[in-house]
Each structure stands twice: as C-alpha cells, then as structure tokens.
C-alpha positions in Angstrom: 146.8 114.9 48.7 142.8 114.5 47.3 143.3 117.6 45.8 146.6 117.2 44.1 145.5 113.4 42.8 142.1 115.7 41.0 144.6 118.2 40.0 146.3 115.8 38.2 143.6 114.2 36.8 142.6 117.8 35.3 145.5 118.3 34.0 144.8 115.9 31.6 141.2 116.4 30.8 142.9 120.2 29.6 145.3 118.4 27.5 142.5 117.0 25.7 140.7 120.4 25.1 138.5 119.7 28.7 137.6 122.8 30.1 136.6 123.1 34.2 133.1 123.6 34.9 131.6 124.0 38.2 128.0 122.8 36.8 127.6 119.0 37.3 124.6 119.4 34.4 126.2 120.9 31.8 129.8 118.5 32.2 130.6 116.3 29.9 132.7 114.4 32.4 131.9 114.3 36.0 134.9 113.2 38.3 134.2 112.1 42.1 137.5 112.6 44.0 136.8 110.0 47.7 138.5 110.1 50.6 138.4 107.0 53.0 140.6 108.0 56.1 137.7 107.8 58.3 134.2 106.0 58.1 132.3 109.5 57.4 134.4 110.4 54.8 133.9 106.8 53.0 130.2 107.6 53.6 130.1 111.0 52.0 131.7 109.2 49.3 129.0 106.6 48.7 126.4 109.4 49.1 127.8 111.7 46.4 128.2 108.7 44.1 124.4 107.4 44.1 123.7 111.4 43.8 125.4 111.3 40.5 122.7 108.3 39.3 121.0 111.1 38.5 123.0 112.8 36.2 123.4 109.5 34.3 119.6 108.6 33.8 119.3 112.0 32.7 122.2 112.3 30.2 123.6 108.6 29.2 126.4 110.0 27.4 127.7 112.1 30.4 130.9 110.2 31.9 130.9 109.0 35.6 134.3 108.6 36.8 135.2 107.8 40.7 139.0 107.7 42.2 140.7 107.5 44.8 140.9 105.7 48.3 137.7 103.9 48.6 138.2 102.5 45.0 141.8 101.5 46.5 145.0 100.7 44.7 143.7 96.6 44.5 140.0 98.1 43.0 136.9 98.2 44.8 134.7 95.3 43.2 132.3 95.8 46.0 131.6 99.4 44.7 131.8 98.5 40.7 128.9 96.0 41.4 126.7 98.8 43.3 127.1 101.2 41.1 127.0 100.0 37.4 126.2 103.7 35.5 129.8 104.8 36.8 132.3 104.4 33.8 135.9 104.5 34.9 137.5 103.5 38.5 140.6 105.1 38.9 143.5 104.4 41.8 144.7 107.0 44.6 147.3 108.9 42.6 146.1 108.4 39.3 147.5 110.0 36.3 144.1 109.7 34.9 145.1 107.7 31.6 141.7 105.4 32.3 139.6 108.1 32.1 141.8 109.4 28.8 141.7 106.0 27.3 137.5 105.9 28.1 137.2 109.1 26.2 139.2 108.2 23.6 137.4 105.3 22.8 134.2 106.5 22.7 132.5 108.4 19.8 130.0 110.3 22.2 132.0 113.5 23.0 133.1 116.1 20.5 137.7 116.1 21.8 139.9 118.5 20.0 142.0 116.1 18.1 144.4 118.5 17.7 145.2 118.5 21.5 144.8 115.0 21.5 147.9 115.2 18.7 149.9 117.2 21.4 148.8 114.7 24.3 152.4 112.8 24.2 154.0 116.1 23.9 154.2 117.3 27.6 157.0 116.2 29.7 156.2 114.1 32.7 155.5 116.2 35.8 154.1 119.5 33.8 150.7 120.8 34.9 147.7 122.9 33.3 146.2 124.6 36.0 141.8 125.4 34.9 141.7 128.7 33.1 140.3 130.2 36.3 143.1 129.2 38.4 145.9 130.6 36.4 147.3 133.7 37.8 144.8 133.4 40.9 145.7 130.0 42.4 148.5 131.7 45.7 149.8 128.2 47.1 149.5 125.0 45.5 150.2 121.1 46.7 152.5 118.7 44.8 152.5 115.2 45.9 156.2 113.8 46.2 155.5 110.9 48.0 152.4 108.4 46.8 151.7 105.7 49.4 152.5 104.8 52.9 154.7 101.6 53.7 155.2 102.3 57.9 151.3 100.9 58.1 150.4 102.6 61.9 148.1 99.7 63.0 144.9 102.3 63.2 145.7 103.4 59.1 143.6 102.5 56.4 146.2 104.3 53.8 148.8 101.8 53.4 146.2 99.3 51.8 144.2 102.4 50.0 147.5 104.0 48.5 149.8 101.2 48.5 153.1 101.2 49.2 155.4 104.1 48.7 156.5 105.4 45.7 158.7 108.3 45.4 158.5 110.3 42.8 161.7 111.6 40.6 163.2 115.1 41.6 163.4 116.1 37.7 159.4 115.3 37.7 159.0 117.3 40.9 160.6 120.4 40.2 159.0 120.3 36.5 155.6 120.3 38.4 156.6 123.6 40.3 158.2 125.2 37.1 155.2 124.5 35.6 152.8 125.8 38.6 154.9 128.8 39.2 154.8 129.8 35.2 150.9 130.2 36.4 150.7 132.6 38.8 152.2 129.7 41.9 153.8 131.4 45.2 154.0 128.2 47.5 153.8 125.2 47.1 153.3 122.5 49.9 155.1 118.9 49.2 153.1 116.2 50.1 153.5 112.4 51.5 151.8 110.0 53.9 155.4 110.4 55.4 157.2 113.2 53.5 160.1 112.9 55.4 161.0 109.1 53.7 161.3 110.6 50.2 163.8 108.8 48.5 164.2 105.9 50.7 162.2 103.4 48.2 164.6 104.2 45.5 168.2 102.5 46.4 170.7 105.1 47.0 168.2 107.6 46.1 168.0 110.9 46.8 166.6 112.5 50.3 164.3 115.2 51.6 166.6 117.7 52.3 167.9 117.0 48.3 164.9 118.1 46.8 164.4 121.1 49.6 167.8 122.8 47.8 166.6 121.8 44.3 163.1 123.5 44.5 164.6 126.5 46.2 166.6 127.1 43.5 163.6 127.7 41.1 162.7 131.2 40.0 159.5 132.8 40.7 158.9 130.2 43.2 158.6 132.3 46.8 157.7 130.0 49.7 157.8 126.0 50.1 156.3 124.3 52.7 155.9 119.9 53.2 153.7 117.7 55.2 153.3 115.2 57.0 156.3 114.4 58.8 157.2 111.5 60.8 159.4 111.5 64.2 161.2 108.3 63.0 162.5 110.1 60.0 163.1 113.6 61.0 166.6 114.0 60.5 169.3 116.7 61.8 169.7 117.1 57.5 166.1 118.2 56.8 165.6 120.2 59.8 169.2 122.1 59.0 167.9 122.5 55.2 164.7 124.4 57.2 167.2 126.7 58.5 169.1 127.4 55.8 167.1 128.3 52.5 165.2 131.1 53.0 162.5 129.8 50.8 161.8 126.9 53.1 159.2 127.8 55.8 159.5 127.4 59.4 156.6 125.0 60.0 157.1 121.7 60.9 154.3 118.7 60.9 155.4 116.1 63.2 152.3 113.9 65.0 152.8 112.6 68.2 149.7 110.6 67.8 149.2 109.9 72.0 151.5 110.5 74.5 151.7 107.4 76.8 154.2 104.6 75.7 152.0 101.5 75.8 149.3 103.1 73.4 152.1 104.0 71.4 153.6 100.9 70.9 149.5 99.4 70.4 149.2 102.4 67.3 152.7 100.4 65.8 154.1 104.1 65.7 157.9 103.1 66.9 159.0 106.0 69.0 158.5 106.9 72.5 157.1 110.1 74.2 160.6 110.7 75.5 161.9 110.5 72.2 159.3 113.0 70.8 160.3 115.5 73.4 163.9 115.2 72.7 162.6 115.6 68.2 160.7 118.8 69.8 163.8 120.2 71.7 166.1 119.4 68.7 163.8 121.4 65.7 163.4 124.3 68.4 167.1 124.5 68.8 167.7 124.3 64.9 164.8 126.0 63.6 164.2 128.4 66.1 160.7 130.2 66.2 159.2 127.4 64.1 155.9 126.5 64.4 155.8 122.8 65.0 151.9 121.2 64.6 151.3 117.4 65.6 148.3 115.1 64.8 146.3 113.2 68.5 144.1 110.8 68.6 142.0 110.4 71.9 140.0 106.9 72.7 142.2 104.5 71.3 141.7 101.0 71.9 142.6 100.5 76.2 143.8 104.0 76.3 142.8 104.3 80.2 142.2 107.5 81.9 145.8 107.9 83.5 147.5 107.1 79.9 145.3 109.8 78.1 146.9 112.4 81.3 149.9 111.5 79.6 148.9 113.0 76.5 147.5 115.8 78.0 150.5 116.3 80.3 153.2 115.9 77.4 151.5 118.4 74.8 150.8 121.0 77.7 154.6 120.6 78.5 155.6 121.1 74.8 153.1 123.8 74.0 153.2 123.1 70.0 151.7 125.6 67.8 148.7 123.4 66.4 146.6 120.1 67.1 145.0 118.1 64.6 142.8 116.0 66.8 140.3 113.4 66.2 138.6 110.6 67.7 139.3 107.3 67.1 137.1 105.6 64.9 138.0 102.1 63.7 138.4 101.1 59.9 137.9 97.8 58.3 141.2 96.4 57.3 143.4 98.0 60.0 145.6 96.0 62.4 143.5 97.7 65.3 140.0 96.9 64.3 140.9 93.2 63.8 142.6 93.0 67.1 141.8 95.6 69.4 138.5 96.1 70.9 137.0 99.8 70.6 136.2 99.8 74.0 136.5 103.7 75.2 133.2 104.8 74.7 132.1 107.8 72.8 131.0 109.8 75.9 134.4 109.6 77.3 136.1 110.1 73.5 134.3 113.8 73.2 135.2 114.4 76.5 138.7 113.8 76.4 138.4 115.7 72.9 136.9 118.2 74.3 139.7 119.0 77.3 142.7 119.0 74.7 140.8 121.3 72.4 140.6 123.6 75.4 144.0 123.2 76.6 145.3 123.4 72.7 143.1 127.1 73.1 144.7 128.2 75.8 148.4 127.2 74.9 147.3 129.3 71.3 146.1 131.6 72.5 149.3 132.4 75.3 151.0 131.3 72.4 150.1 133.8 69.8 151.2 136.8 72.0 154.9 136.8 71.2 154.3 138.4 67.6 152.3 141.4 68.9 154.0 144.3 67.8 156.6 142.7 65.7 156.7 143.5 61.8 156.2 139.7 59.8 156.7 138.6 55.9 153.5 138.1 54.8 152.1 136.2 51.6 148.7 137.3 50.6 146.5 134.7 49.5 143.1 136.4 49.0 140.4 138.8 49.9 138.1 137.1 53.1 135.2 139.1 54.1 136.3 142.4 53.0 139.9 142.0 54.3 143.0 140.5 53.3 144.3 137.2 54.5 147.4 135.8 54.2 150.1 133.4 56.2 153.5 134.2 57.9 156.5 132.0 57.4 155.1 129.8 60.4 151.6 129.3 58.6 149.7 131.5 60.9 146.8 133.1 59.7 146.9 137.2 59.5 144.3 140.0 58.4 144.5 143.1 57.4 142.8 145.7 55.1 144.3 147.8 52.1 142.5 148.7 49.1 145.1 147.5 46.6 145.2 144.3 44.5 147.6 141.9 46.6 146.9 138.7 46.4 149.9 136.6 45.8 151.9 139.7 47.2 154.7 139.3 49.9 154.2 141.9 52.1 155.3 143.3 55.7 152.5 143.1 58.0 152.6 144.9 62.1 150.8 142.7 64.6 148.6 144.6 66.3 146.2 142.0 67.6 146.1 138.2 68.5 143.5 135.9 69.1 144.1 131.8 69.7 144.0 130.7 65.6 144.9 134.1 63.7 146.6 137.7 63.7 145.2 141.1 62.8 147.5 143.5 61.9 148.2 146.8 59.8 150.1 147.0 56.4 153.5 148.7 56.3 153.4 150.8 53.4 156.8 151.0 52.5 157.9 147.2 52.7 155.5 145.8 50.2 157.2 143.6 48.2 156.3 143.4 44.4 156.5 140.0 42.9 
C-alpha cells in the first residue's frame, strides 16, 4: 500500500516534467514515504527524516516532503513542530496535489510549463510509471480500497488512514490500462480489507464486480488482491477466483490467534471454528489454492494454553504461508489503552519462534506435491544468475535459461522443493510469448 501511495505521488511529479532519481543530492524534490504499523517502523521514519536535515542546510531550495501514516489523515502537528525545514505534509493516500501546489508556487525550480499546461489533461486513475520502470516493472500494486473502518483493537490504521474509501471501478481499471500500456503483467489489488470494496458506497458495486471487470482488460495477464478478511469472504469472490483464469489462486485471509477469548480481546468478530469452516469452504471452491494468514503471538493475557490453540489450529489447517509478528503495542489503539502488555518478550520470541518452526515444517511437507508437475510461470527477473518468477499460487520458482524472459509466462518442471521456493527446469516448447 506504501508503495502504491509513492507511486502515485510520482505520477504526478512526471506530469510536471519530474524525472526519478535515485541520488538524494542531486533531487530537486525529496519525498519520505513512512510507515507506522508498528513502533520500529514509526522510528525508522523519524530517523530518515532528521537524516534529510542535511540535505536542507545544504541546499535550501531542495524540497522536503513527508507522507503517509505517521503524518496521519488528522496531520501530525507533533512532527511539523520537530521538524520545521520539511515543506509539505501529505495524508496516507495522497494524490500528491500539496506537494504540486508547493511547487507551483514557488519560483525556485525550473517546471516544464508546458507539462504543467497538460496537468488537468489526464483522466483520473491513469499512471506514469519512472522512465526506468516502463517495460521492466513485471507486477504492480493498485490500491482499491484506502482506509480501514472494522478498527481490530491492536490497529493503528484506522486512525492513520481513516475510514474506508473505495475507489470507483472506472478509476481502477484506468490505472491497470494505464500500467499494462507500460510493460504491467500483474497487478495486486490492495485494501486494509480488500474484500469490503464497495460496501462504503450505497448499493455499490462488490469485489467479485471488479474481479470480472479487470479480467477483461487486454494485455493484462495475472491479478492477484490482498488483504482479505474472514468476515467478508464471500461464496461470490471466492467463485469469481475459480472462474477467471486471470484471477490467481492465492488467498490472504489472517486468522490473527487461534483461541476464542483473544479473539474476541483483538475485536476481530469471528471464531476459530468459523475460520476452519472459511478454510474448508476456499479449498472446496478454489481447489489447490494457496491460502496465507497473518498471527500474532503475545497478545495482551494470551496464556500459554490459548497460544496451543493457535498452534494446534494452524498445524490442523496447514496453510501455505505465515505472516507472524509479535505484539507490540501502539499509541492510540483500543489495546494499549486498555489491555496490559503483560506477556513478556522472552516468552513472545519463544512462542515466535515454535510457529516459525512448525510454519517450516508444514512448508516444507507442503511444497512436495508440485515436484514433478509442469506449472504456468510468470518471470519477474533475473536473481543471482537465475530466473525467478511465481506460479499461479505465488510460490517462488528458479530456473536458468539464457534468454530475455522477464515478464514472460512460461511452463516451468519442478524438479526440486525446499520450505519457501521451487527449482525447476524450463520446458522449451511451452514458452509463452506475451
């Protein structure tokens, strides 16, 4: 989501006759994307933003802009006051007109006013990918959902983000038009809770809705969408997953913990029993998809027997990936007000530490059933002398050729696994030419 928010941000600086420049010297505009989901990510944040102090006493006319979640969708006057050099504070989801209307403004930089004369010319949703990204950028994401309203008592988004707003379909699928007219295979839709497109808008449109609109796009190969929720995973999205080829078998649903009562303290609405039935349910429509889940060890009382649950349910279910993490509480979130963060560390990385080895084991067990068998393969690009790519499930595969394939679809034999990716050998003759 950090990267589509700076992607759209870009897109604007090109519209103005910005080009991208790795070199924080030489730009003209500096832009500090900041991620606040946990407390070292808000702290990498402050760090890189006294960093760019430098850049300012060193070049006055240099613009110093910071966005996203730990400036906040209410502002961040805390942060404006510490750091007074920075020009332009911009919202999660920005569409970066602040940092347009700064530029314009000031007399400092040299802007193509001929592009400026175009600026109100692009149709909402279009994108201009950096020079270096056209025709070499595989897989894309495109936010479709800004802002979380279901507020999980341990989330800091809803109040970063703000409430949900989805986006329009026509908007969407100009984005991907647009994306795909540059060299775009994939793209990934995004939302805090992807599944609840749509439902802000009264009798809007759903999900599954824009799944059949976005297949229906030329050129576009392979689309993917995260995260999803097990409130809001519905028979009609999970049946569109099925049915349009272009819609990949991979399926984000977190479970969060596995024991009731924690369940009900994270405010996520569900039960374990209810997530078993979900994961039964998208393995009898979807079959052989890979279905990935989000746990969180050490939450507030979790006691020993209710973190067993977890551990029992997920080595019952044997889903394809874990995102894990330790809980760490955030200012502002129903669960640091209320609950007292009263597991302590020791016993957080050792919990962490036996689901990361069971989650190893199940992969690795797991990861088995495609030796031998022949997969569709999407080359993204060249890692340590070999070619990488993903199957329709998102699994990682290698495999060597000497061609130029990236952005390829290819056929790809297994011939070995390990627990996080596959090795295999290309088949010559079923290489697909985009």
């Amino acid at each position: 989501m950090n990267y589509a928010d700076a992607r759209r941000v870009a897109t604007e600086m090109e519209k103005l006759g910005y080009r991208h420049t790795p070199d924080l010297n030489s730009a003209d505009v500096v832009v500090a994307q900041t991620c606040a989901v946990r407390q070292q990510s808000e702290d990498k944040a402050y760090n890189k933003v006294v960093n760019l102090k430098v850049l300012k006493d060193k070049d006055p006319s240099k613009t110093i802009a910071v966005m996203g979640c730990v400036v906040g969708v209410h502002g961040n006057k805390k942060m404006e006051k510490a750091f007074p050099f920075v020009d332009v504070f911009m919202e999660p989801s920005s569409d970066g007109k602040p940092l347009v209307q700064h530029l314009l403004k000031g007399e400092a930089l040299a802007i193509d006013k001929a592009a400026v004369a175009q600026l109100h010319a692009w149709q909402d949703g279009e994108v201009i990918l950096p020079v270096e990204q056209r025709g070499e950028q595989v897989t894309a994401p495109v936010a479709i959902v800004y802002g979380c309203s279901h507020a999980c008592s341990f989330c800091i988004i809803p109040q970063k983000r703000g409430g949900e707003r989805s986006r329009s379909i026509g908007s969407i699928a100009a984005e991907v038009r647009s994306l795909v007219t540059q060299g775009v295979k994939e793209v990934m839709l995004l939302g805090q809770i992807v599944d609840r497109f749509g439902t802000d808008v009264e009798d809007g449109p759903a999900l599954a809705d824009l799944l059949r609109v976005i297949h229906e796009i030329d050129g576009l190969e392979r689309i993917r969408f995260l995260t999803s929720h097990p409130n809001y995973m519905t028979d009609e999205i999970l049946h569109a997953v099925a049915d349009l080829p272009k819609v990949m078998p991979q399926i984000e649903v977190p479970i969060q913990a596995g024991n009731n009562e924690v369940l009900r303290n994270m405010k996520r609405e569900y039960t374990r029993e209810q997530y078993r039935d979900l994961i039964h349910r998208i393995r009898e429509i979807v079959p052989e998809s890979s279905i990935n889940c989000d746990i969180i060890v050490g939450f507030p009382g979790e006691t020993e027997a209710q973190f067993q649950d977890t551990y029992d349910i997920l080595e019952e279910l044997r889903l394809s990936k874990i995102h894990l993490a330790r809980y760490s509480p955030r200012p502002g979130t129903v669960s640091n007000r209320r609950m007292e963060d009263d597991v302590a560390d020791e016993e957080k990385r050792r919990r962490y530490h036996l689901i990361e080895a069971l989650q190893k084991r199940i992969s690795e067990e797991d990861m088995k059933r495609w030796l031998g068998r022949e997969l569709s393969v999407l080359v993204e690009e060249m890692h340590k002398g070999r070619w990488r790519g993903r199957t329709p499930q998102g699994k990682l595969i290698f495999f060597d050729d000497p061609r130029p394939l990236k952005g390829e679809m290819v056929t790809v034999r297994v011939m070995h696994t390990g627990a996080w990716s596959l090795s295999g050998e290309l088949i010559m003759d079923r290489t697909i030419s985009n």
